[in-house]
C-alpha positions as CSV (number, residue, x, y, z in Angstrom):
1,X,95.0,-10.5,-38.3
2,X,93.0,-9.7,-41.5
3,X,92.7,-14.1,-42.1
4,X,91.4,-14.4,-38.7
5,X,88.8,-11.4,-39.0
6,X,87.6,-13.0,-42.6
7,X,87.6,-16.9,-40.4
8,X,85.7,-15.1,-37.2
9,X,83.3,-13.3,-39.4
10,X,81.8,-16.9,-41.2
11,X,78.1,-17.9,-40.7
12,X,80.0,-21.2,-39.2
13,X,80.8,-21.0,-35.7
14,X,84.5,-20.2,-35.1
15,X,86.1,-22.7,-31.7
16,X,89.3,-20.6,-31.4
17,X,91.4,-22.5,-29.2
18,X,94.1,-19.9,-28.1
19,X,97.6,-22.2,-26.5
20,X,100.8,-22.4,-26.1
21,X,103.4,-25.0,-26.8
22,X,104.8,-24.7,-23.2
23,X,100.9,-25.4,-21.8
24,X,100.2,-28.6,-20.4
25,X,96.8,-28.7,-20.2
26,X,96.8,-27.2,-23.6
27,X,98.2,-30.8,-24.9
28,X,95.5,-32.3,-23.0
29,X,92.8,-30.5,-25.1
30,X,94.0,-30.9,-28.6
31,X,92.9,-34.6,-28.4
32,X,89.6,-33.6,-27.0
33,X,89.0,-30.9,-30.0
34,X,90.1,-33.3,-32.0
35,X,87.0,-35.6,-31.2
36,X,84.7,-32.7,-30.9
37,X,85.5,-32.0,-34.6
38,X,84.4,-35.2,-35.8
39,X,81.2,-35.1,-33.6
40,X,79.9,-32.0,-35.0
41,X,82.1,-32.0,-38.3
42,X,81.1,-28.8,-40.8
43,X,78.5,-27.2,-38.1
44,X,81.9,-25.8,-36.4
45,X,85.5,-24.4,-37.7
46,X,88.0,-25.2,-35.0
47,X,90.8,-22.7,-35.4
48,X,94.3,-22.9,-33.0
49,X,96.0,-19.5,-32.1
50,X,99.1,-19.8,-30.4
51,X,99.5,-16.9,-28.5
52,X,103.0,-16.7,-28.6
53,X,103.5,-16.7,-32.4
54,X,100.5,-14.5,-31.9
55,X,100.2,-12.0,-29.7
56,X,98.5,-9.4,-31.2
57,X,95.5,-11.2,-31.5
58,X,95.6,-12.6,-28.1
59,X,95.8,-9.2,-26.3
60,X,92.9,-7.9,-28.5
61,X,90.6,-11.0,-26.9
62,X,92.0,-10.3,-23.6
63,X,93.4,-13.7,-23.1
64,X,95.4,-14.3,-19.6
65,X,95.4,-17.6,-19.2
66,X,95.9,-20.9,-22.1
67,X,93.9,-23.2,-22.8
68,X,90.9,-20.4,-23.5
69,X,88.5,-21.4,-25.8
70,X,85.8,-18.4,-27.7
71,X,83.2,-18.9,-29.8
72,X,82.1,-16.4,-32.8
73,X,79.8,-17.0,-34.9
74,X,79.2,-13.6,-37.6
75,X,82.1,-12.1,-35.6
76,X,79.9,-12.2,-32.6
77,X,81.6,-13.9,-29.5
78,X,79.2,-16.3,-28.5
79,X,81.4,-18.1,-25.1
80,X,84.3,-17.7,-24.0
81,X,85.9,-20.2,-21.3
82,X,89.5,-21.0,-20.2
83,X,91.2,-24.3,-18.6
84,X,90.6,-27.9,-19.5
85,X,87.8,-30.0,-19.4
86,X,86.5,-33.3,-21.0
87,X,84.9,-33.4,-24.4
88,X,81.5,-34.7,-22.7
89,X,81.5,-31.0,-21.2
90,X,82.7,-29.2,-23.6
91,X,79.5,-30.4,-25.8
92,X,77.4,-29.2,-23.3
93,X,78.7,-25.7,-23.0
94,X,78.9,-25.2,-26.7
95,X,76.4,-27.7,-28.3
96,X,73.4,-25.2,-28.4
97,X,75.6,-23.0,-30.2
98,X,75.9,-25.4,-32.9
């Protein structure tokens, strides 16, 4: 938990992707993050938490549901949104973070 506190806690906006293996629209989103990363390249950190290797840190950001994506920035949570959508929207929702 302590790596992921230090990661959170960066002047660089945090994406934490929380999935699972199991998740099939979880699979449908790593593509998509994939192509969001080399759109915005170092003005985000994309980080992937599976929450069943990692449950602890799920439970502490409340997560019910995979895919849910949050946002920190400073250890701030700056959005937070779960399910799958296509990269076009995903820039819109988070792109003024950014």
């Amino acid at each position: 938990m302590g790596k992921f506190n230090d990661i959170i806690q960066a002047s660089t906006p945090t994406l934490v992707d929380f999935h699972a293996t199991w998740c099939g629209p979880c699979k449908m989103m790593s593509p998509i993050l994939e192509e969001f990363k080399k759109a915005y390249g170092a003005k985000v950190r994309i980080l992937k938490i599976d929450v069943d290797k990692n449950p602890e840190i799920a439970n502490r950001f409340k997560v019910r549901g995979v895919p849910t994506l949050v946002l920190f920035k400073e250890g701030k949570l700056l959005w937070r949104e779960s399910g799958a959508f296509p990269l076009q929207t995903l820039k819109q929702k988070i792109g003024s973070y950014l």
